[in-house]
C-alpha positions in Angstrom: 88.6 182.1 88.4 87.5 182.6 85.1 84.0 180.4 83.6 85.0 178.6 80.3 82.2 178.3 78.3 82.1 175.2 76.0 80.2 175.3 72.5 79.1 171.9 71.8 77.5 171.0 68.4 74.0 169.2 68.3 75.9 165.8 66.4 78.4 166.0 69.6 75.5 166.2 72.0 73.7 163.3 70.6 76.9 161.2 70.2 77.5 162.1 74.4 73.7 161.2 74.9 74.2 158.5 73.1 77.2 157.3 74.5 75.7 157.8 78.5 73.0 155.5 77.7 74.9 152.7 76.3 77.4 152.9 80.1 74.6 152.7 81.7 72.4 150.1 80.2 75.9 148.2 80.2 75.6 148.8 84.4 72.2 148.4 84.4 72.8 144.4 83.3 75.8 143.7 85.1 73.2 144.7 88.6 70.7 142.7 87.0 72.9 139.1 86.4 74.6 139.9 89.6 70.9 140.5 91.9 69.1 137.5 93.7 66.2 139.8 94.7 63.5 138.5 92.3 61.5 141.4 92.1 64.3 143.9 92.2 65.6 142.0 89.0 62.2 142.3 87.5 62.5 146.0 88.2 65.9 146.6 87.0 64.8 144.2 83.5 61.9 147.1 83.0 64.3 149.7 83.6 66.7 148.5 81.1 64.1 148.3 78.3 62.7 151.6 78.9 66.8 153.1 78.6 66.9 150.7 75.3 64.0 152.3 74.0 65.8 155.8 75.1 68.6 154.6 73.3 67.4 153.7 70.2 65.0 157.1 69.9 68.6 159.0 70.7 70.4 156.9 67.9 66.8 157.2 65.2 67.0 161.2 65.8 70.8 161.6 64.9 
């Protein structure tokens, strides 16, 4: 079996980075609303502003 090697450009990259941290941000707050665990949910609440913050430093660079 023969390796394929795919060429991705840097604008493709970015718009897959991009798109990864939106899904999971997006499952990030679905766990959060649906956790009873108070300090798991403060956890997960931290976790999901650090991965906005990724997000938006993805979205500035592009």
């Amino acid at each position: 079996m023969q390796q394929q090697t795919i060429n991705l450009t840097e604008q493709e990259i970015m718009n897959d980075a991009l798109s990864s941290e939106k899904q999971i941000i997006s499952a990030y707050g679905t766990f959060l609303a649906e956790s009873t665990c108070e300090n798991l949910r403060s956890e997960m609440a931290k976790i999901i502003n650090d991965k906005q913050q990724i997000q938006f430093e993805i979205f500035d660079t592009m």
